[in-house]
N, C-alpha and C positions, 0 to 999 in steps of 0.2 A: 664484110667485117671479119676481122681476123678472131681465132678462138681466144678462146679466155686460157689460163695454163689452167684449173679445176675442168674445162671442159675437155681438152687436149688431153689429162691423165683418163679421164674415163673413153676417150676413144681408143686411147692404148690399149686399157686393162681388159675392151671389149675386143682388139683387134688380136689381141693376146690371146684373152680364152677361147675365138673363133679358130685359132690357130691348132689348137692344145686339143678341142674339140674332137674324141674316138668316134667313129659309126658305130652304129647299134651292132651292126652286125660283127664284126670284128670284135666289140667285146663279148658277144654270143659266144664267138667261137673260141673264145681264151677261156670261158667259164665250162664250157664243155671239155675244152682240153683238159682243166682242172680236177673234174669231175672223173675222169677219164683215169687220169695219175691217181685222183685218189682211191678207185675202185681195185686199181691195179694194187696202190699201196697195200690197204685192206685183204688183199688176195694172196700178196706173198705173207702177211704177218699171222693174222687172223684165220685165214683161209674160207676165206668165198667163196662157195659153189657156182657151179655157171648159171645155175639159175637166179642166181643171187644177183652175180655178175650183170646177169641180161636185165633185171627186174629194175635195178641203178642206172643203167644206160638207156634202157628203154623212157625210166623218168628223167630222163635229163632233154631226150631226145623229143618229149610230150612237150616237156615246160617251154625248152626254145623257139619251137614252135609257135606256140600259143604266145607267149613274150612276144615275139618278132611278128607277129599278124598283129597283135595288139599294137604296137609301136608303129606300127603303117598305119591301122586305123585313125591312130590318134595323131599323125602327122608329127612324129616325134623322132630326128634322125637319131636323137644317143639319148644314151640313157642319165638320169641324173646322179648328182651324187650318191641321193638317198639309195637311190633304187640300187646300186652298187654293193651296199650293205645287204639290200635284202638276195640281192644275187648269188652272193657268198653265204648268205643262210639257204637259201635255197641250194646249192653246190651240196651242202652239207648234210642235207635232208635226201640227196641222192643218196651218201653213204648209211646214211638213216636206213633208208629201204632195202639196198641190197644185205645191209645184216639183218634185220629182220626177216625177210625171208630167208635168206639162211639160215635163219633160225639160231640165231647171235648173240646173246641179250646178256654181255657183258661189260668190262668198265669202257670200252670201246665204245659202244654202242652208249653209255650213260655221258661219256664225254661230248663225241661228237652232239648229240640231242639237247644235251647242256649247254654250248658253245651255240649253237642256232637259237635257241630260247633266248639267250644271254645278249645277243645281237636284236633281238625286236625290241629292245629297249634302246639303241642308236639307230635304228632308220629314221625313225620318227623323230627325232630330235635333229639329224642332219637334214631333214627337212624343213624343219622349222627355220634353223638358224643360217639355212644357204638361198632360204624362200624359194624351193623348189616340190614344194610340196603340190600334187596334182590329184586328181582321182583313179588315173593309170595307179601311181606308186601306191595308191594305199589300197587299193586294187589286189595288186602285184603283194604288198606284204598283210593284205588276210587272208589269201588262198595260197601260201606257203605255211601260214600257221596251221589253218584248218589243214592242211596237206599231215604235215609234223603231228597233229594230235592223234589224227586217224591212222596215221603208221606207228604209232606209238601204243594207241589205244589196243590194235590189232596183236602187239608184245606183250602188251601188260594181259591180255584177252588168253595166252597161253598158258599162264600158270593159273588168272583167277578165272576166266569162265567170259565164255562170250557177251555175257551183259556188260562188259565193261568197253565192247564195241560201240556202244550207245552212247558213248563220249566223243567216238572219233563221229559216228555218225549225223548225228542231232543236227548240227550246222548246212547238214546237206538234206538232211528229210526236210527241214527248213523249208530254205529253193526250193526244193519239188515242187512242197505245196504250196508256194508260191504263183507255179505255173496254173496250179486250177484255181487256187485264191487269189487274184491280182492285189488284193487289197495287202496281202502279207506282202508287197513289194514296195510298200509307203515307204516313207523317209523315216527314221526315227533319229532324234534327238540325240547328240553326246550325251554318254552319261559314265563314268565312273565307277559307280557299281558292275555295270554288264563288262567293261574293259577289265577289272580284278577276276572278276569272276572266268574271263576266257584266258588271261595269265595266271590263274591257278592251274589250270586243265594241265597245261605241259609240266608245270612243279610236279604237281600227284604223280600223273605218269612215271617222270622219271622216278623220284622215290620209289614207285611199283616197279618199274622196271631192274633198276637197282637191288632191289630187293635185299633191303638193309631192315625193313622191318618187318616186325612177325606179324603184323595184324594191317599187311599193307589193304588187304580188301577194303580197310573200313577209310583208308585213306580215299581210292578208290571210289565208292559209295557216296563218301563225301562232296567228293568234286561232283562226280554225276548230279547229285543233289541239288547243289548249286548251281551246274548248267542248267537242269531243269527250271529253278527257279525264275534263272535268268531270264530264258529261253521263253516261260509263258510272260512270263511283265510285258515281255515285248510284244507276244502276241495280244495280248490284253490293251495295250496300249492302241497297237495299230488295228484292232478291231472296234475302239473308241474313236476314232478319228479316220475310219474307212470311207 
């Protein structure tokens, strides 16, 4: 039987986008070139120490890595749309690192941290609406946030005091104790409140970072607070239904 024209346009549109279709790999290496341009840009303006320099290329060199073993594992030749956005946050959060460690913590540094924060708000919706949403990509975009807090947290940690480490950190003592607790590896429900509460983290930061207010500690303090909060519900939860 001959096609129908409705079935005919969707073997187009799929023999179309098979066509259009990048390798994983290849856009790896554009985002590293990216990263690459931007470390250098940051070096003639700003002025980037090498150590700075290395600390930026070194995480970009982590991430692709990990990304590209990930994407083999999961039998995934390219990446998605979504994951596109988070890749250019993540590019961005390399520039992140090497000013921080260079010890940077100007409107540079507030911009670009801004601009990645300001992007976890379009991954997740270009998944939704291209139905390409996986557990790779949202994977991929909460260990670019957790990445971003803890190099942030580690800035804000220079003027007020290494407690405020405890922001970047929490997420990862988490995991840990996950490895001796298996039960803290449960599944836990969506929920609203815990998602505000971990998009405050980067606001405060920057505002800290920034340092536009005089009483940025208690900004600071706050958040932490509230990650705490967060942080035990969950625990509480999944030690209810362990």
């Amino acid at each position: 039987m001959g096609q129908t024209s409705g079935e005919g346009n969707a073997v187009a549109m799929i023999v179309q986008t098979q066509r259009v279709t990048i390798p994983a790999r290849q856009e790896l290496s554009v985002a590293a070139c990216a990263l690459l341009v931007l470390l250098n840009t940051l070096a003639m303006t700003v002025g980037l120490d090498p150590l700075g320099w290395l600390a930026g290329a070194g995480y970009g060199m982590a991430l692709w890595a990990l990304l590209a073993a990930a994407l083999r594992r999961g039998g995934r030749p390219a990446l998605s749309p979504a994951d596109h956005v988070t890749l250019t946050r993540a590019t961005l959060v390399g520039g992140v690192v090497a000013l921080v460690v260079t010890g940077i913590a100007g409107p540079v540094l507030v911009v670009l941290a801004a601009v990645a924060l300001a992007l976890d708000a379009v991954d997740g919706r270009v998944a939704r609406r291209t139905g390409t949403a996986s557990p790779l990509g949202a994977r991929f975009d909460m260990e670019v946030d957790a990445f971003l807090i803890l190099v942030l947290s580690a800035a804000a940690a220079v003027s007020l005091g290494p407690w405020v480490l405890a922001i970047g950190l929490m997420r990862y003592a988490f995991v840990a104790a996950g490895w001796a607790m298996p039960w803290l590896r449960g599944p836990l429900p969506p929920d609203l409140a815990r998602k505000a509460v971990a998009a405050a983290q980067g606001i405060a930061l920057v505002v800290v970072v920034a340092d536009v207010l005089t009483w940025s500690w208690t900004v600071a303090a706050g958040a932490l607070a509230a990650l705490g909060w967060s942080f035990g519900r969950d625990v509480i939860r999944l030690w209810r239904t362990r």
